[in-house]
KOLZA-63302 format. One line per 2 residues: for each residue y, z, x of N, C-alpha, C, O, CB. Coordinates in pm, whole numbers, plus 50000, padded with zeros to 5 digits. Glycine has a CB too. Layout:
Y Z X Y Z X Y Z X Y Z X Y Z X  ... .
This chain:
72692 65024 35678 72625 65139 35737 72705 65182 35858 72762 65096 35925 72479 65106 35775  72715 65339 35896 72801 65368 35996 72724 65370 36108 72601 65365 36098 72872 65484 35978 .
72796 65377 36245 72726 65364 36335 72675 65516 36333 72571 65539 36394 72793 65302 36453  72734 65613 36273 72626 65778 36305 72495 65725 36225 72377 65733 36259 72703 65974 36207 .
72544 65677 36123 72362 65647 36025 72283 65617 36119 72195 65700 36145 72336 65500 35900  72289 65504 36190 72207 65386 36251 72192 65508 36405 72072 65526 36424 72318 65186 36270 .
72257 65569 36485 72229 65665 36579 72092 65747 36525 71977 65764 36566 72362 65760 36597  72168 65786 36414 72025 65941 36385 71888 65865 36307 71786 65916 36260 72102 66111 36223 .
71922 65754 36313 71764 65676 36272 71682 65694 36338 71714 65697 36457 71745 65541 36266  71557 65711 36313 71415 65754 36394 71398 65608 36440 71399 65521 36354 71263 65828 36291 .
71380 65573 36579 71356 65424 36584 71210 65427 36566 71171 65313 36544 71405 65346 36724  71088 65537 36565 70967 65481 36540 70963 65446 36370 70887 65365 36318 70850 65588 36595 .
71069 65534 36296 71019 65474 36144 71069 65329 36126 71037 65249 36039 71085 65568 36009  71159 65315 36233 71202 65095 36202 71098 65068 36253 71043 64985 36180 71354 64978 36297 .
71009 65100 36375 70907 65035 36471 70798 65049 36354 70746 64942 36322 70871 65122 36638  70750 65176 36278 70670 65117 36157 70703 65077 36083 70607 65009 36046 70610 65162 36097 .
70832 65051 35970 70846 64930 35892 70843 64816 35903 70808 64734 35818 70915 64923 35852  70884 64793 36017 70845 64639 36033 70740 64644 36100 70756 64545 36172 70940 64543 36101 .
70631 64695 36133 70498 64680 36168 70506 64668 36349 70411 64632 36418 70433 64537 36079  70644 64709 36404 70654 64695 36581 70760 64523 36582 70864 64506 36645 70425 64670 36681 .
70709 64451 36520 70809 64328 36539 70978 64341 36553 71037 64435 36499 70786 64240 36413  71045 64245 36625 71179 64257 36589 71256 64157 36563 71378 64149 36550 71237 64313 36667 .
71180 64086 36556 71256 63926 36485 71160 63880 36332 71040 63886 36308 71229 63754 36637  71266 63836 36260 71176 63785 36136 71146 63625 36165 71225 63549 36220 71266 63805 35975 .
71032 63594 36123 70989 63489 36086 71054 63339 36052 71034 63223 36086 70939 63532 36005  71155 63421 35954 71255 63274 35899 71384 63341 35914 71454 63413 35843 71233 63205 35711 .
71396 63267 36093 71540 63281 36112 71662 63186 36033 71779 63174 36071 71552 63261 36255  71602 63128 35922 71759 63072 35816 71793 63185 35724 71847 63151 35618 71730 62916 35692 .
71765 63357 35749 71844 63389 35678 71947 63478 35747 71946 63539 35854 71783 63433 35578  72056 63463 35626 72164 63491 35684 72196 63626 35611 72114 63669 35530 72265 63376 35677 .
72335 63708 35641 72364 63837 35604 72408 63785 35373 72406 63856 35273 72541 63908 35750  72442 63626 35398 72521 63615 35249 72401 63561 35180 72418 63532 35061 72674 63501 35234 .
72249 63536 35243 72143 63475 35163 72126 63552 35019 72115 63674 35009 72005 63479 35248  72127 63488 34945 72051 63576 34757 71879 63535 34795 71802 63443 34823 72126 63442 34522 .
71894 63691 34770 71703 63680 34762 71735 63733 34607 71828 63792 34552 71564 63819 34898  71572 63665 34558 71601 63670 34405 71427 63689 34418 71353 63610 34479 71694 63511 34303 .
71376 63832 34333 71227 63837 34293 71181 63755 34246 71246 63671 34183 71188 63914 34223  71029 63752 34263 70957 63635 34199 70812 63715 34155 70709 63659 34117 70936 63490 34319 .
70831 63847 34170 70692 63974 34154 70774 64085 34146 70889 64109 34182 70564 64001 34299  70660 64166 34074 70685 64290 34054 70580 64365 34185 70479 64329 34246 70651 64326 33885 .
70669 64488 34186 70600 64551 34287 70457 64618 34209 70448 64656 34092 70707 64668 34361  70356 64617 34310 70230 64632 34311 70198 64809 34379 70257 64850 34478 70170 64495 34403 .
70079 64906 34287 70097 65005 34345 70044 64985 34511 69964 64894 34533 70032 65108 34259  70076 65044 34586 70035 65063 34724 70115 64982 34863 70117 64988 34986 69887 65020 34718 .
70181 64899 34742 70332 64850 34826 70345 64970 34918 70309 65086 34898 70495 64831 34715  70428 64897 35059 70515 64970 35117 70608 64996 35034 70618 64909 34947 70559 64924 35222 .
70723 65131 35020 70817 65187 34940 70926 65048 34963 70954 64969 34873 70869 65359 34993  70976 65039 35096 71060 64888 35108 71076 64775 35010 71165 64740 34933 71004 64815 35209 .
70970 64736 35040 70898 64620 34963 70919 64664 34845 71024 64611 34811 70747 64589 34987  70884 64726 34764 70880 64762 34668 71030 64806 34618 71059 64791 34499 70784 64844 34671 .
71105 64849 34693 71225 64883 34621 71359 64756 34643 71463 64756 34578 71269 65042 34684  71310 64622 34783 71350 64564 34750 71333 64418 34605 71408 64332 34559 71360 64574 34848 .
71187 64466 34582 71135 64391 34473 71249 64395 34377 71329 64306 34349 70999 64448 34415  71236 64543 34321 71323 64624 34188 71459 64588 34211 71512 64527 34118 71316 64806 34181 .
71529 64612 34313 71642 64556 34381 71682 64380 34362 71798 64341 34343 71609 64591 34532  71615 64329 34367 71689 64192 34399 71575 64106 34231 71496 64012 34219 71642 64110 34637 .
71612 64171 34175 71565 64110 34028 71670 64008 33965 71652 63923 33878 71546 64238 33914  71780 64041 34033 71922 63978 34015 71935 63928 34149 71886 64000 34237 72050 64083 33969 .
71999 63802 34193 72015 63759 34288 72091 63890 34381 72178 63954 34323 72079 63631 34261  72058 63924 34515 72138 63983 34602 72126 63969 34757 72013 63984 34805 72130 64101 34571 .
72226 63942 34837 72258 63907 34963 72159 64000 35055 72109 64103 35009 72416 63925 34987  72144 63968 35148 72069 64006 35220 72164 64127 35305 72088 64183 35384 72009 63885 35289 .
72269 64168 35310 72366 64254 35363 72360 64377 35236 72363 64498 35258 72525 64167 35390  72351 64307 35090 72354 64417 35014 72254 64524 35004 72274 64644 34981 72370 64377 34910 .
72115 64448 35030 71977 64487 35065 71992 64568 35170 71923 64670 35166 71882 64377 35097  72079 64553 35285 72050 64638 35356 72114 64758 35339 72057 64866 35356 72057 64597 35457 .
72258 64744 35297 72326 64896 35265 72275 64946 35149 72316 65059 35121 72485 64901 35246  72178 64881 35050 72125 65007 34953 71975 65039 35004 71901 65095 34923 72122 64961 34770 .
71942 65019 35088 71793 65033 35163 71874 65103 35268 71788 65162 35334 71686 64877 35217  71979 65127 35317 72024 65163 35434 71975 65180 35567 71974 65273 35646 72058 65242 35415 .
71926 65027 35568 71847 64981 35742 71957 64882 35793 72055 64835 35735 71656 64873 35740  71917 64869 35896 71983 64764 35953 71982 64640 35889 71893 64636 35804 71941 64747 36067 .
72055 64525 35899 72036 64399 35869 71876 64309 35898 71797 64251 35824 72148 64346 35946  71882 64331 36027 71767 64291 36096 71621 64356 36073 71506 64315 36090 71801 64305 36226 .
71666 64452 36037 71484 64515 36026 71487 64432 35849 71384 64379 35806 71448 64784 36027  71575 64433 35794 71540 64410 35640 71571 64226 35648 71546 64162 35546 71669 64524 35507 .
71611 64171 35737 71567 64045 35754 71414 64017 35747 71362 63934 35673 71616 64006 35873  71336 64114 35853 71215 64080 35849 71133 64110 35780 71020 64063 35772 71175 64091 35921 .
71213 64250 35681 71085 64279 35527 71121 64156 35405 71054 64132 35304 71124 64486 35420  71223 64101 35442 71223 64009 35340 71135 63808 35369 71098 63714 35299 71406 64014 35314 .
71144 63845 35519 71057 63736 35557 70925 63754 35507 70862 63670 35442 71050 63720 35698  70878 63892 35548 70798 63902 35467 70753 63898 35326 70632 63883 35309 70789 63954 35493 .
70817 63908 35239 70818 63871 35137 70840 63723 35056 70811 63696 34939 70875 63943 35119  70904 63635 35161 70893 63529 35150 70786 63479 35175 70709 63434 35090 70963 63489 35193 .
70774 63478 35261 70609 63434 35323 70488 63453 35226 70405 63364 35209 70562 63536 35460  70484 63594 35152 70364 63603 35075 70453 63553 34880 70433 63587 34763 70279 63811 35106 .
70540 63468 34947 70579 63441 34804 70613 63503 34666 70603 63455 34553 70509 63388 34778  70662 63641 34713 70727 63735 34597 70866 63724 34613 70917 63793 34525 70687 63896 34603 .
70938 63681 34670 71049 63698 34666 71097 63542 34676 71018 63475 34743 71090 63799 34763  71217 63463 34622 71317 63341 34657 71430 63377 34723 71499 63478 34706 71367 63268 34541 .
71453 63235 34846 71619 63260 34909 71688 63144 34868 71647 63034 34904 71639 63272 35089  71802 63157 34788 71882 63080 34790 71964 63073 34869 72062 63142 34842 71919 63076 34714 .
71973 62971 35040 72077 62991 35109 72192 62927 35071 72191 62848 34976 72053 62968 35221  72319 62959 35153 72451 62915 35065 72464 62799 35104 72568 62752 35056 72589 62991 35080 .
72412 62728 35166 72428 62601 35175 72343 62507 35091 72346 62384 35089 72416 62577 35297  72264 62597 35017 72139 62466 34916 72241 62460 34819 72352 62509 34839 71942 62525 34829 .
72215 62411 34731 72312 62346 34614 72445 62282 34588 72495 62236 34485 72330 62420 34549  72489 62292 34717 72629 62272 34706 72630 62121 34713 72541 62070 34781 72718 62349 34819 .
72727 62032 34646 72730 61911 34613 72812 61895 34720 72893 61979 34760 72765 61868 34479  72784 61742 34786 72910 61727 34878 73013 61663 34832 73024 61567 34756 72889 61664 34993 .
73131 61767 34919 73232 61748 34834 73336 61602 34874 73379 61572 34986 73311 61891 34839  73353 61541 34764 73444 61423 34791 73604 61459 34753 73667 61537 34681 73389 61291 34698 .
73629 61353 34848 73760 61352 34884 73874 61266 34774 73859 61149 34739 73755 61289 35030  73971 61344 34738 74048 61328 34607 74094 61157 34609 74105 61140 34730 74197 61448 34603 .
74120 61052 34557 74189 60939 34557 74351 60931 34651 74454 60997 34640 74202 60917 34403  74310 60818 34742 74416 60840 34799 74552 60799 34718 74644 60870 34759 74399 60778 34918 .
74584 60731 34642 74687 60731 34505 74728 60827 34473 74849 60851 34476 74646 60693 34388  74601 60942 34416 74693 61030 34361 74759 61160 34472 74863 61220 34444 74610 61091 34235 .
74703 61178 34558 74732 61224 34702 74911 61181 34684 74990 61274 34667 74620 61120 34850  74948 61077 34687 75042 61014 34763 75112 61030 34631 75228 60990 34645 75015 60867 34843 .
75089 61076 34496 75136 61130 34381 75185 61234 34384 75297 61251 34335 75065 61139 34301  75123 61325 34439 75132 61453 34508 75210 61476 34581 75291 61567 34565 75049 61485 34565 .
75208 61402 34678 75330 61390 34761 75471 61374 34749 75564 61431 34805 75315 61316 34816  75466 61266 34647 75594 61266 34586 75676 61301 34527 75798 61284 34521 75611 61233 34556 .
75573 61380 34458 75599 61496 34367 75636 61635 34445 75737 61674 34385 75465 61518 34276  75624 61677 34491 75658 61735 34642 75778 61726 34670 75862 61811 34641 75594 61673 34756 .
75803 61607 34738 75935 61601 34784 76056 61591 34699 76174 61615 34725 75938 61505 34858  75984 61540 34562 76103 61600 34456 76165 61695 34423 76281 61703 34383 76090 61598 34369 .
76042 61819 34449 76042 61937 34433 76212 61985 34536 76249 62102 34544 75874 61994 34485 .
C-alpha cells in the first residue's frame, strides 16, 4: 500500500472497523502468518470480516490480507484477532511445524571438505 493510499484514508472509518481499538489481541501475529478459514461468512457480517473469510479459504499471510483489503497491516491484525478469537478463522505461524533442524554427520562434513579441496 502507498503512503498516498494510507494519507487519504478516513481515520474515523479505521476508528470504526476496528471498533476504536489499536492493538489486536494476539500479538503472535506476524505480517508472514497464514490465516486459513474455518467459516463461512454469515449475513450481517461486517463487509471485512466477511471478505476476509472468502479471502483466506486458501491459506494467506496476513500482509496479503492487507493489500487486497487495502488497510493497514495493523488494523487487519486486529480484524483477524478477531476472528480468531470467535474461532472462524486458523493461524498457522511460521514457526509451528517446523522440525528442528539437525545437524549433518560430522564424517560426511569432512567428506565434503575434501572433496572441496580436490576441487
Amino acid at each position: 500500500m502507498s503512503r498516498r493510499a494510507l494519507d487519504e484514508e478516513d481515520p474515523d472509518r479505521l476508528y470504526t472497523v476496528t471498533g476504536g481499538r489499536s492493538r489486536a489481541e494476539d500479538d503472535h501475529l506476524d505480517v508472514v502468518t497464514l490465516i486459513v478459514s474455518a467459516a463461512e461468512p454469515v449475513p450481517g457480517m461486517q463487509s471485512e470480516y466477511a471478505r476476509i473469510l472468502r479471502m483466506c479459504r486458501a491459506p494467506t499471510s496476513v500482509v496479503e490480507i492487507s493489500a487486497e483489503l487495502r488497510l493497514p497491516v495493523s488494523v487487519v491484525r486486529i480484524l483477524v484477532s478477531d476472528l480468531l478469537t470467535a474461532g472462524k478463522v486458523a493461524a498457522r505461524h511460521p514457526s509451528t511445524g517446523r522440525a528442528r533442524p539437525e545437524l549433518p554427520d560430522a564424517a560426511f562434513l569432512e567428506k565434503v571438505l575434501v572433496g572441496l579441496h580436490n576441487l
